[in-house]
py3Dmol code that shows the C-alpha trace and the ligand (Angstrom):
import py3Dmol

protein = """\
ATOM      1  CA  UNK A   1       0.000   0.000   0.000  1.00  0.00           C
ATOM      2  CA  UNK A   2       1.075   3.244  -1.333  1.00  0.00           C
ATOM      3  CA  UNK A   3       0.869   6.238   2.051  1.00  0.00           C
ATOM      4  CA  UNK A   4       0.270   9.490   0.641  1.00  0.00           C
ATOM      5  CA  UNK A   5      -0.013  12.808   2.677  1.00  0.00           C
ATOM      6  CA  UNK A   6       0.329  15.446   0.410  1.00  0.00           C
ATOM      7  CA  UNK A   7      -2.504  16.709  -2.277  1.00  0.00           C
ATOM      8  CA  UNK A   8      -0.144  17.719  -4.603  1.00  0.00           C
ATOM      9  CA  UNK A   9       1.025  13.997  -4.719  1.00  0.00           C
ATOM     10  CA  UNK A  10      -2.349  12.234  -4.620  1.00  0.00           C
ATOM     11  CA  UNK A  11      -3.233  14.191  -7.150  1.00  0.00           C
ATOM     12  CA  UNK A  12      -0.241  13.554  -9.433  1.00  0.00           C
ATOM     13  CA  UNK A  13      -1.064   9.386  -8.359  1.00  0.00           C
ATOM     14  CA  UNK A  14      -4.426   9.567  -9.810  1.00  0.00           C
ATOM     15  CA  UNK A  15      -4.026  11.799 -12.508  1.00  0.00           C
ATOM     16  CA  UNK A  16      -1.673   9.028 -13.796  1.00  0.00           C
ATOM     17  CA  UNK A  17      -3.814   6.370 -13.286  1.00  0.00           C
ATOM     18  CA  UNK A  18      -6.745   7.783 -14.911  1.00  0.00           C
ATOM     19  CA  UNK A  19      -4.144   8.124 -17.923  1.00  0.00           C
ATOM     20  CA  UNK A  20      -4.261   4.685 -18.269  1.00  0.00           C
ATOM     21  CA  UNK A  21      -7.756   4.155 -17.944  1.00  0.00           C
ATOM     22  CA  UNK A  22      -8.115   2.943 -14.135  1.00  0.00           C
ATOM     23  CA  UNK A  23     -11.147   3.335 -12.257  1.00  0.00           C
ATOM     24  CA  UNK A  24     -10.857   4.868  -8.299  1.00  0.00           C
ATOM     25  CA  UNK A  25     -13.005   3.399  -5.579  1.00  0.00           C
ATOM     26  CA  UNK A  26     -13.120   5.930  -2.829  1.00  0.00           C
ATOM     27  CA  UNK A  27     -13.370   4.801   1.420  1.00  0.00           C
ATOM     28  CA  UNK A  28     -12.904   8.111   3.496  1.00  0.00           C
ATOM     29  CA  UNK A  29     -12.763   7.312   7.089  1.00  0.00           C
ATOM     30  CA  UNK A  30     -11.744   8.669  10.405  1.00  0.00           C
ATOM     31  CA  UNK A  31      -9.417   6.038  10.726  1.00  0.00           C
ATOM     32  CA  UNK A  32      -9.645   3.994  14.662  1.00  0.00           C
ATOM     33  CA  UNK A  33     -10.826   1.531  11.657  1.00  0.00           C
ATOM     34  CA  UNK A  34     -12.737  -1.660  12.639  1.00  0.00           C
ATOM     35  CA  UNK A  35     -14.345  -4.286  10.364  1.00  0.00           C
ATOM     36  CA  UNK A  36     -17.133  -1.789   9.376  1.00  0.00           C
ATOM     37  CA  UNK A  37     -14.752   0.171   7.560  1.00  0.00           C
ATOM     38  CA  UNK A  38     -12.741  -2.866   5.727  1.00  0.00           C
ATOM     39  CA  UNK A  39     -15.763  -3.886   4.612  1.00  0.00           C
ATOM     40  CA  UNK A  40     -16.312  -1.087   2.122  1.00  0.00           C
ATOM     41  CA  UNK A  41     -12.635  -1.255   1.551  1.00  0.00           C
ATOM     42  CA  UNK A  42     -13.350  -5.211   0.262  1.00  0.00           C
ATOM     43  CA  UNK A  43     -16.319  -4.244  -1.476  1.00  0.00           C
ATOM     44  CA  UNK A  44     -14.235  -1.429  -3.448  1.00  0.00           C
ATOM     45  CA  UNK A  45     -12.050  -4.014  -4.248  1.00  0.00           C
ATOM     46  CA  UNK A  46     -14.335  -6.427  -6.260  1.00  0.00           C
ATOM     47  CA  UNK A  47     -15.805  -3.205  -8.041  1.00  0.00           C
ATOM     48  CA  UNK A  48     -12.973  -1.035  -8.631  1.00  0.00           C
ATOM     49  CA  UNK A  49      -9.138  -0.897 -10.267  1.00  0.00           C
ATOM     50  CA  UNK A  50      -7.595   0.504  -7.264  1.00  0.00           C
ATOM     51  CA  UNK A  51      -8.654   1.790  -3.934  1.00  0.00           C
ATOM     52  CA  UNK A  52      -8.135   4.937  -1.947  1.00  0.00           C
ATOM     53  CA  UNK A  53      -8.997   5.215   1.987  1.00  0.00           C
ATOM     54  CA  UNK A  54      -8.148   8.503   3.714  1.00  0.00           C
ATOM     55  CA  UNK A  55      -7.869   8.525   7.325  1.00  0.00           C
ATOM     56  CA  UNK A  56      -8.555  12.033   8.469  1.00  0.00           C
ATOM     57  CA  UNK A  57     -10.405  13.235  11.723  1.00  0.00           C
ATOM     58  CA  UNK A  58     -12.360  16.260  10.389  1.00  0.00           C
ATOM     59  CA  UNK A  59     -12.513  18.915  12.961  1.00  0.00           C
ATOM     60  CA  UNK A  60     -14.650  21.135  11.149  1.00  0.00           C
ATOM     61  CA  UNK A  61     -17.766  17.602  11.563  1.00  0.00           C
ATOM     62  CA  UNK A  62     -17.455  17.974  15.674  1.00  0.00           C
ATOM     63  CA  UNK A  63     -20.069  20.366  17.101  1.00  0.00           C
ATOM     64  CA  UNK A  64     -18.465  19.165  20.464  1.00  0.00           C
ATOM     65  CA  UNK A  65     -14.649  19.783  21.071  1.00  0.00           C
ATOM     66  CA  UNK A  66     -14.644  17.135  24.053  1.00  0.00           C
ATOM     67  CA  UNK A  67     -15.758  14.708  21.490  1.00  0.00           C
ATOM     68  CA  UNK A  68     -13.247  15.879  18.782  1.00  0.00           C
ATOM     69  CA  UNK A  69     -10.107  15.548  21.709  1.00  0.00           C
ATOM     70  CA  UNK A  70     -11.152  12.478  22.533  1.00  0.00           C
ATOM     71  CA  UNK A  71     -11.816  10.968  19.095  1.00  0.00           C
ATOM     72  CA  UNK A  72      -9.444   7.593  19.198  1.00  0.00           C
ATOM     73  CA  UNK A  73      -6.805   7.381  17.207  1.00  0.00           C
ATOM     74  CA  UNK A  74      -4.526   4.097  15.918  1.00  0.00           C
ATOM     75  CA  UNK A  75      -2.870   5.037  12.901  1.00  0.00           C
ATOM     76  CA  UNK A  76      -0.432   1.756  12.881  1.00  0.00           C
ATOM     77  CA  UNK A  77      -3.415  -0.889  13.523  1.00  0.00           C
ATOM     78  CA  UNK A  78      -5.225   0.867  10.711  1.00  0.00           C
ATOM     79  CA  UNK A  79      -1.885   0.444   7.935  1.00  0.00           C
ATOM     80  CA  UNK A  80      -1.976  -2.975   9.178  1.00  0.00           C
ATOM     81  CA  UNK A  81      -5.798  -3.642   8.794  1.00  0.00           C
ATOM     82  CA  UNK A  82      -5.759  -1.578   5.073  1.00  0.00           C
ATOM     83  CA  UNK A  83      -2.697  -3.710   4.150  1.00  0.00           C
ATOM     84  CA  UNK A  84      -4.626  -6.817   4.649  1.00  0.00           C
ATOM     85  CA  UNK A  85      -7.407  -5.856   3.337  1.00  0.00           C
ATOM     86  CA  UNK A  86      -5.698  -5.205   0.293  1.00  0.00           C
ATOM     87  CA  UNK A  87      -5.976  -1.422  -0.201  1.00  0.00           C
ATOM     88  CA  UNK A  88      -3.985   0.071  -2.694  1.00  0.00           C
ATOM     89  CA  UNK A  89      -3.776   4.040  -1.411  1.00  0.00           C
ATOM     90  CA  UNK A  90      -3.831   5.145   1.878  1.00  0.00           C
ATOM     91  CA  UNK A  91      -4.313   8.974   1.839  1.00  0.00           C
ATOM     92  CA  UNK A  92      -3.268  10.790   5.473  1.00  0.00           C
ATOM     93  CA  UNK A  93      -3.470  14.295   5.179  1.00  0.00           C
ATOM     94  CA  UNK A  94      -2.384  16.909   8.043  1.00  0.00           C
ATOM     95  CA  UNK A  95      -5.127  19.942   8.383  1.00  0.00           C
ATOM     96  CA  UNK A  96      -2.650  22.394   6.816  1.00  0.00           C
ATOM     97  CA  UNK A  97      -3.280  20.157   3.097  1.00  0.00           C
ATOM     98  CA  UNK A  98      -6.994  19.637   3.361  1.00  0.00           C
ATOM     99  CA  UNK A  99      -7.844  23.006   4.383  1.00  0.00           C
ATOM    100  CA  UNK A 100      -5.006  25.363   3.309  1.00  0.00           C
ATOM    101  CA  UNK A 101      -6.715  28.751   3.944  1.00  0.00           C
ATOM    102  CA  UNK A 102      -8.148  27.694   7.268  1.00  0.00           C
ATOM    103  CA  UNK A 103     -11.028  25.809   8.602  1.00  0.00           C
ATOM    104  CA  UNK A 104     -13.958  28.230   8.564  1.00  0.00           C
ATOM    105  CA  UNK A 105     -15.965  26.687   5.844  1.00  0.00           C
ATOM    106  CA  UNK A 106     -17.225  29.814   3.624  1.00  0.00           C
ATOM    107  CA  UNK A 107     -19.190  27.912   1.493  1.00  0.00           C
ATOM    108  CA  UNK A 108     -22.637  26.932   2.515  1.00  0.00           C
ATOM    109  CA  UNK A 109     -23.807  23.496   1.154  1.00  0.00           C
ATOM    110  CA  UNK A 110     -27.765  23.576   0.619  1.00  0.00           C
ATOM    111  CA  UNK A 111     -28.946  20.485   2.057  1.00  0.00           C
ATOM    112  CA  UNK A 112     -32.547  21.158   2.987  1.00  0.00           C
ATOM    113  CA  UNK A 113     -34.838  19.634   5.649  1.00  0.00           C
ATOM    114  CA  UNK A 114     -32.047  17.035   5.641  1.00  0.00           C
ATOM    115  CA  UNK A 115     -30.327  19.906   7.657  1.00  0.00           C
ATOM    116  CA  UNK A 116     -32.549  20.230  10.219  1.00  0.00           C
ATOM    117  CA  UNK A 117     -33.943  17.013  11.548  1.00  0.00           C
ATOM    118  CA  UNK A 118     -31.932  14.439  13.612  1.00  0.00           C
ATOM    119  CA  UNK A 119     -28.396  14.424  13.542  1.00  0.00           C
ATOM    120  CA  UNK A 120     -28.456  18.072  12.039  1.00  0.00           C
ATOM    121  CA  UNK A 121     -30.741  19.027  14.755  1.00  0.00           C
ATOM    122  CA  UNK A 122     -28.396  17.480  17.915  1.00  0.00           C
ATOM    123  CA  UNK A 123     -25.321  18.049  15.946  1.00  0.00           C
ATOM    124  CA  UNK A 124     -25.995  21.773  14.546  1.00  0.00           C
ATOM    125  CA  UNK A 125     -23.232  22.481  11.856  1.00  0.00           C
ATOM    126  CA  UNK A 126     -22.629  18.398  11.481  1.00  0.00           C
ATOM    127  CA  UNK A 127     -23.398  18.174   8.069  1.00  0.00           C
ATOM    128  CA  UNK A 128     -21.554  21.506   6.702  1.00  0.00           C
ATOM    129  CA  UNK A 129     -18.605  20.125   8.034  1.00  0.00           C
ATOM    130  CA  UNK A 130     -19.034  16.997   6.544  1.00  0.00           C
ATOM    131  CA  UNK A 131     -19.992  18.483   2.929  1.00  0.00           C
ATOM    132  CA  UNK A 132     -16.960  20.399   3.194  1.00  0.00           C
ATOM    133  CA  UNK A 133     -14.505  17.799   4.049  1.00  0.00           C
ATOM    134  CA  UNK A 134     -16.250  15.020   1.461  1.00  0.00           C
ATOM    135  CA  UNK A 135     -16.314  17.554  -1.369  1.00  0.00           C
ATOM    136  CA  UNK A 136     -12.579  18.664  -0.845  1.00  0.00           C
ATOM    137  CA  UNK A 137     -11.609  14.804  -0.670  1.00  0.00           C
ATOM    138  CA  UNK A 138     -13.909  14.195  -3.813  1.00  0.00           C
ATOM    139  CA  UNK A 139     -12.159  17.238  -5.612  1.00  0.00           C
ATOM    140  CA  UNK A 140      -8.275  15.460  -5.046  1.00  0.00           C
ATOM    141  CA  UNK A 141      -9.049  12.460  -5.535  1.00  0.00           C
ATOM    142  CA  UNK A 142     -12.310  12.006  -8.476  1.00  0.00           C
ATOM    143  CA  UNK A 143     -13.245   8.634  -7.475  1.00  0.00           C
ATOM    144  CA  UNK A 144     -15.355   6.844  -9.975  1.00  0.00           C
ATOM    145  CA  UNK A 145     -17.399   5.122  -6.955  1.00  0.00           C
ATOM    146  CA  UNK A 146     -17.525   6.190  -3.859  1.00  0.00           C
ATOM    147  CA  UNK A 147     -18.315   3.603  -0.721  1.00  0.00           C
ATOM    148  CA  UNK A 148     -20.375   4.502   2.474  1.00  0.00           C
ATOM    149  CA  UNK A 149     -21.898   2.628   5.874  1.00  0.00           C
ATOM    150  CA  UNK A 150     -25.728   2.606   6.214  1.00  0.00           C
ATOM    151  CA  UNK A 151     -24.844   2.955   9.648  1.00  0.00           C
ATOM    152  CA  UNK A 152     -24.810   6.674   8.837  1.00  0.00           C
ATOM    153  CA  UNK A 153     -28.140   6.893   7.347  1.00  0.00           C
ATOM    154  CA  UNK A 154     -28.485  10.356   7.110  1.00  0.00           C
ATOM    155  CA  UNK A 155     -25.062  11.015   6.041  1.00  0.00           C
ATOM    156  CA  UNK A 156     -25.580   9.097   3.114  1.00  0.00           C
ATOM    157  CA  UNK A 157     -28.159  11.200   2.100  1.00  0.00           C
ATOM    158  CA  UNK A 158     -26.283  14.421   2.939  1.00  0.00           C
ATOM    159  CA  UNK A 159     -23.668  13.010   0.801  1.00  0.00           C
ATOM    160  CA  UNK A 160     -25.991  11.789  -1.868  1.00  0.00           C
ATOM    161  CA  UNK A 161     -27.637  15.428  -1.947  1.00  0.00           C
ATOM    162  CA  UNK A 162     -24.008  17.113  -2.642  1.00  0.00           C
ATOM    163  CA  UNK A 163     -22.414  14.836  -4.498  1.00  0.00           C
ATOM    164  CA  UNK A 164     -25.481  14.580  -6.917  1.00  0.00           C
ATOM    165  CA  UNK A 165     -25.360  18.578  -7.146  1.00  0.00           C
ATOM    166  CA  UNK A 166     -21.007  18.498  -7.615  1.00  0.00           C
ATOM    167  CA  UNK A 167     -19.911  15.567  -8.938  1.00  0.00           C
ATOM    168  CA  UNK A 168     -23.275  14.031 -10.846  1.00  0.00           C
ATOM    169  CA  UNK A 169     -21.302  11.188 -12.881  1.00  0.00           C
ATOM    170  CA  UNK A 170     -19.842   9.668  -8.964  1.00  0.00           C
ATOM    171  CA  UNK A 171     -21.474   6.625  -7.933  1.00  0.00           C
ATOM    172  CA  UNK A 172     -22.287   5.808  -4.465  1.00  0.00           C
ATOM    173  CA  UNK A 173     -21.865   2.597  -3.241  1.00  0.00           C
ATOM    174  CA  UNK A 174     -23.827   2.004   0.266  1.00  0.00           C
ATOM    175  CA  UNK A 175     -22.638  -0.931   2.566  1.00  0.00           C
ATOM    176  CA  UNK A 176     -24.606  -2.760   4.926  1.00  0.00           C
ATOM    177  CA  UNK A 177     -23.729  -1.951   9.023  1.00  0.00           C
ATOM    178  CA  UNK A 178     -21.441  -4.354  10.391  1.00  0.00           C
ATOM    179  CA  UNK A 179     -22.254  -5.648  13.732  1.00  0.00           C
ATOM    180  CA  UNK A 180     -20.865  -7.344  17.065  1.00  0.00           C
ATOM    181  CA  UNK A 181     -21.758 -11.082  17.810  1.00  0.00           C
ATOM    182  CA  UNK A 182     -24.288  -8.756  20.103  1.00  0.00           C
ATOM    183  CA  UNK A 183     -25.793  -6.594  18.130  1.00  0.00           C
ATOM    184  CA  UNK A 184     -24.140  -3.317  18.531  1.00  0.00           C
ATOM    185  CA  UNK A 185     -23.261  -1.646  15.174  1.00  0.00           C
ATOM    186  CA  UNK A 186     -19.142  -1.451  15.210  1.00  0.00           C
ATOM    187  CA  UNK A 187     -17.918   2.096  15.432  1.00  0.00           C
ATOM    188  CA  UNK A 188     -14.648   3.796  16.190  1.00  0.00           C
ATOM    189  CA  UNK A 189     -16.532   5.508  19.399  1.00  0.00           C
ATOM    190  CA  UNK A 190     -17.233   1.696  20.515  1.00  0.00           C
ATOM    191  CA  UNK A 191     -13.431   2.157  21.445  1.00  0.00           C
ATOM    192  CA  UNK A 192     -14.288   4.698  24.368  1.00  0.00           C
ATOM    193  CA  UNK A 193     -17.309   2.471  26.154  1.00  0.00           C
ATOM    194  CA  UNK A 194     -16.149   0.966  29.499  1.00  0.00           C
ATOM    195  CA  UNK A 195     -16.827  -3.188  29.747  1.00  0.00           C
ATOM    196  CA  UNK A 196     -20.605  -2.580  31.949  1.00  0.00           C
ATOM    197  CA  UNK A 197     -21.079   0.510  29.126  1.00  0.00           C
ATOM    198  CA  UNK A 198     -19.906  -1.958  26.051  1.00  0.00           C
ATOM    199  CA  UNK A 199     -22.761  -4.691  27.379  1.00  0.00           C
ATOM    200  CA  UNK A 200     -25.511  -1.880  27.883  1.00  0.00           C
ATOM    201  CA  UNK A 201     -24.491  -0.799  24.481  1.00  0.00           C
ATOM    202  CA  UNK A 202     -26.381  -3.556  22.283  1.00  0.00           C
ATOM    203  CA  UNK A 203     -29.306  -2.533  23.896  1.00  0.00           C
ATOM    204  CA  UNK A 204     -29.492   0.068  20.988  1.00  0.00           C
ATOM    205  CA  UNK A 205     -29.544  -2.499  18.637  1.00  0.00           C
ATOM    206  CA  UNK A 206     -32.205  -5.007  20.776  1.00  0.00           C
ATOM    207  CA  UNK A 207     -34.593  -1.697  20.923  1.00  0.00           C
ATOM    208  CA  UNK A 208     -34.331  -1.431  17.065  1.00  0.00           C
ATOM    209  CA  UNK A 209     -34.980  -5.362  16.858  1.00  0.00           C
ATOM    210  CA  UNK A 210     -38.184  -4.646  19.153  1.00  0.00           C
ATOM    211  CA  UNK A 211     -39.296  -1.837  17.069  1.00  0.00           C
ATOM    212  CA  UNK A 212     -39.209  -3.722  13.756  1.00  0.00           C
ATOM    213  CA  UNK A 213     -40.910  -6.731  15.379  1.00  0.00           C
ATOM    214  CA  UNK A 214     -44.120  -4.514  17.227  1.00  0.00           C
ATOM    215  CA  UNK A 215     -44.743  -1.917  14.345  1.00  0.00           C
ATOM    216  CA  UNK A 216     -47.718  -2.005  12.478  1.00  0.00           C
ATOM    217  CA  UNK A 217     -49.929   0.190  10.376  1.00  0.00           C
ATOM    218  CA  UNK A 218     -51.401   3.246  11.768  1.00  0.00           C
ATOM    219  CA  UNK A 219     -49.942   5.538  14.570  1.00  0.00           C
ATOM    220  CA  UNK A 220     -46.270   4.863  15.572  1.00  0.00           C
ATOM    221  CA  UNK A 221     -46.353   7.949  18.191  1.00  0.00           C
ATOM    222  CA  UNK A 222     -45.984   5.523  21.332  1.00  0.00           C
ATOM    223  CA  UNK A 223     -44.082   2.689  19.885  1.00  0.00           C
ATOM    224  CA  UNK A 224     -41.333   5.585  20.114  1.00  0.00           C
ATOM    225  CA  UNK A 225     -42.132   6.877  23.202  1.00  0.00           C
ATOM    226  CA  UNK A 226     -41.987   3.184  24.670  1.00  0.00           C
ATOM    227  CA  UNK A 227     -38.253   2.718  23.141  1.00  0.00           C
ATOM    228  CA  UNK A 228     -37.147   5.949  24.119  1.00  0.00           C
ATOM    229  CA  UNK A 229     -38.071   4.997  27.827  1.00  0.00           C
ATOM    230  CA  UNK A 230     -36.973   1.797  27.497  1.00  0.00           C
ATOM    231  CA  UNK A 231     -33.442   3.051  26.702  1.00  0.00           C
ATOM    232  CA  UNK A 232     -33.887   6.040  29.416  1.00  0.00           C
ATOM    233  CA  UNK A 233     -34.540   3.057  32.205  1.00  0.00           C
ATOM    234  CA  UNK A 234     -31.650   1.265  30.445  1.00  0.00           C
ATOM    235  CA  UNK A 235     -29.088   4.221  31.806  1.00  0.00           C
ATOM    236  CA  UNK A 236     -29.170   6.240  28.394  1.00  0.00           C
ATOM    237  CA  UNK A 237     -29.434   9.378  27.934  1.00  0.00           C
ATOM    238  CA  UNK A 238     -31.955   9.441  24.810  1.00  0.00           C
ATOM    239  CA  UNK A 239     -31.411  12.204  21.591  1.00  0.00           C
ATOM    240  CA  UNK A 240     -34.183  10.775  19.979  1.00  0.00           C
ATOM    241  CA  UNK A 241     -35.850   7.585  18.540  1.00  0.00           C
ATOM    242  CA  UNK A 242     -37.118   8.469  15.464  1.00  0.00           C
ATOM    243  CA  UNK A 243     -38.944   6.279  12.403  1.00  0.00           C
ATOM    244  CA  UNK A 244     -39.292   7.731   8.837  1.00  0.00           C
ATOM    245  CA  UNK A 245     -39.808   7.710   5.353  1.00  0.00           C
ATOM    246  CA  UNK A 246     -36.441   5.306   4.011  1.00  0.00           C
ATOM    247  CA  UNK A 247     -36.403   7.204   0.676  1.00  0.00           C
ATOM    248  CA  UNK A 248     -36.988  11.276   1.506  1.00  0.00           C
ATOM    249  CA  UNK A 249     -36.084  10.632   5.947  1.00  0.00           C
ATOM    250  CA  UNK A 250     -39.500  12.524   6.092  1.00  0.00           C
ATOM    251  CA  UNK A 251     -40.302  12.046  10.123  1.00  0.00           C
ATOM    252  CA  UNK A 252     -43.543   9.626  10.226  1.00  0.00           C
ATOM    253  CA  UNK A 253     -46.163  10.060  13.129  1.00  0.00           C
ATOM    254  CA  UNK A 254     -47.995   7.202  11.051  1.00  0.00           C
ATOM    255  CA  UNK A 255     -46.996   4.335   8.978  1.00  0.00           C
ATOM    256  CA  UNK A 256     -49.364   3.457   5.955  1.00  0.00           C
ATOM    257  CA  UNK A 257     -47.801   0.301   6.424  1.00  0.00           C
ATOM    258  CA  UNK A 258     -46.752   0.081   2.955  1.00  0.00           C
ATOM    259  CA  UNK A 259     -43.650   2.540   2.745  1.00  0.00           C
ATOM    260  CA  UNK A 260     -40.428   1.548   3.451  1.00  0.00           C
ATOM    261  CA  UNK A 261     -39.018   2.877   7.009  1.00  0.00           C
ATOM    262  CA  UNK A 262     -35.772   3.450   8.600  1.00  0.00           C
ATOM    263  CA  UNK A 263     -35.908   3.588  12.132  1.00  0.00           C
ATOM    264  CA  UNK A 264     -32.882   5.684  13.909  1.00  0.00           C
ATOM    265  CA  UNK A 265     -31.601   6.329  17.484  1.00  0.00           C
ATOM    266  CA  UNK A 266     -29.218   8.266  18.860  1.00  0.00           C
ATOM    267  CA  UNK A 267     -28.279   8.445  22.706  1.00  0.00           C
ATOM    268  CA  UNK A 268     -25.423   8.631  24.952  1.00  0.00           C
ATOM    269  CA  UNK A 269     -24.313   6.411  27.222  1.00  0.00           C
ATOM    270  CA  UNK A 270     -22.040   9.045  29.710  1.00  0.00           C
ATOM    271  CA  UNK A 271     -20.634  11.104  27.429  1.00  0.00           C
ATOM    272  CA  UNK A 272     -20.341   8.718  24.237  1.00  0.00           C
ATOM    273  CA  UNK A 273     -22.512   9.297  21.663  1.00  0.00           C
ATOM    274  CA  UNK A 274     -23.813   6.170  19.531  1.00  0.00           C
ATOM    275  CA  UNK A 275     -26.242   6.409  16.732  1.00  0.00           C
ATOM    276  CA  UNK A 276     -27.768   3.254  14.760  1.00  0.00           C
ATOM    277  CA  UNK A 277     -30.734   2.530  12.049  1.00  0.00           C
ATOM    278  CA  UNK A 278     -32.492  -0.632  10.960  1.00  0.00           C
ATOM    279  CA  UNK A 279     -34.578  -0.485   7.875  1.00  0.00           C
ATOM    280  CA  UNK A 280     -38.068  -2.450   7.866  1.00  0.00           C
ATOM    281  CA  UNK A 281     -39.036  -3.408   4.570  1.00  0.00           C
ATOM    282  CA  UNK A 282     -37.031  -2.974   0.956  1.00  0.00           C
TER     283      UNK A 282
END
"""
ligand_1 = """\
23
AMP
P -16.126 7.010 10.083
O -14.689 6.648 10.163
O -16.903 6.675 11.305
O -16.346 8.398 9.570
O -16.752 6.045 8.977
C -16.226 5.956 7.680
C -17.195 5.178 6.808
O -17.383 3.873 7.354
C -18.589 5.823 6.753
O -19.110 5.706 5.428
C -19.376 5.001 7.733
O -20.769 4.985 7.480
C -18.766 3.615 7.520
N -19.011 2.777 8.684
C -18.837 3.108 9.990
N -19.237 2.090 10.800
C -19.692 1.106 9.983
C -20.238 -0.185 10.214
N -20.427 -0.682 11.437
N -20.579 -0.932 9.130
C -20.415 -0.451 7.861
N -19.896 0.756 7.582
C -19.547 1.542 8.623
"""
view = py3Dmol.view(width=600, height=400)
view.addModel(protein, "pdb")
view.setStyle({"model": 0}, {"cartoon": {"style": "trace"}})
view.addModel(ligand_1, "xyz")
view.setStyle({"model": 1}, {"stick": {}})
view.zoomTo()
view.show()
């Protein structure tokens, strides 16, 4: 694997392989990179002539600098893990080459309702600072296909939204969530839960479970009041349990049974914040 950390050389790397007619699967990442992450890196692989993964913690994506700080970080286990997985670029760029004039982020990314509800709405800025950071990655390296987790649901939307608006001939590629034995989506923050927090942890992913299994037609108001308590009692601290449309994340009061729904919850569990999604239906 080739370790890049300069644009101007990235660039230069790609430039010549497009020359000769290769096509660029694209895996950015925060790095602390678990089998989630490899497996868009193996499904890039099968599709793809070559694949990039950048490892870079975006600062301008953390509405909360205690969560930014305390972001993990294990640059050698990732080389390792990329390495076997086969990847062909890593790209590691410092903040001084991905944001050269500085990181306020001038340009305002029109996103919609999509930047308002949920994670916009607990996270407010979030998604600008994800725009920013996924369109100047997009812009270095001009991946044919670019691969994402459905276990950010809305951020494959977000991305959807601005890549569709800046870079219409990109694909986008999304992979299913990867999970423990226990249910509990993997995710770098997973890294930070103590062993009695990692064990209440899957009871995000039990309350989705018992969501999918009890909904039905008509009014869905106090099947997610009933999870939200249940993960209150459970010693979380609840952002919200939500259920909407799959296709537009229009927020549904009631189900016409019919539609395809994604149901999401975030909540903290001390101060780490975990967010998951199971689809019903599709
Ligand atoms: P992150 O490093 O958390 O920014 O994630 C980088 C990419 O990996 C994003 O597209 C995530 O949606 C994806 N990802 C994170 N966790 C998982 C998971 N458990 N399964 C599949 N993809 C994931």
């Amino acid at each position: 694997m080739i370790i890049l950390k300069k644009v101007a050389d990235i660039k230069l790397f790609i430039s010549n392989t497009k020359e000769k007619g290769m096509a660029t699967g694209f895996v950015p990442t925060m790095g602390a990179l678990h089998a989630g992450h490899i497996s868009l890196i193996t499904k890039a692989k099968t599709e793809t002539d070559q694949v990039v993964c950048s490892i870079f913690v975006n600062p301008t994506q953390f509405n909360d600098p205690k969560d930014f700080e305390k972001y993990p970080v294990t640059i050698e286990q990732d080389i390792y893990q990329l390495e076997k997985a086969g990847c062909d670029i890593l790209f590691l760029p410092g903040v001084d080459e991905m944001y050269p004039t500085g990181l306020k982020n001038s340009r305002h990314f029109e996103l919609g309702f999509l930047d308002t509800i949920l994670e916009a709405k607990f996270r407010p800025g979030h998604f600008q600072g994800v725009c920013q950071v996924v369109d100047r990655l997009l812009e270095i390296i001009l991946p044919e296909k670019l691969y994402l987790g459905q276990k950010d649901f809305q951020q494959c939307m977000v991305i959807k939204k601005m890549a569709n608006a800046n870079y219409p001939s990109l694909q986008i590629v999304i992979c299913p969530t990867k999970r423990e034995k226990d249910g509990l989506a993997m995710s770098s923050r997973n890294m930070r839960l103590s062993g009695t927090e990692r064990k209440q942890a899957a009871k995000i992913a039990a309350a989705l479970e018992l969501v999918k299994k009890n909904i039905s037609a008509g009014d869905v108001r106090e099947l997610k009041l009933n999870t939200t308590q249940y993960l209150n009692s459970n010693g979380f601290k609840v952002d919200y349990v939500e259920i909407a449309d799959a296709n537009t994340l229009q927020l549904l009061d009631f189900w016409n049974g019919n539609q395809v729904i994604v149901i999401l919850i975030a909540a903290f569990l001390n101060d780490v914040r975990l967010i998951d999604n199971m689809m019903v239906g599709g």
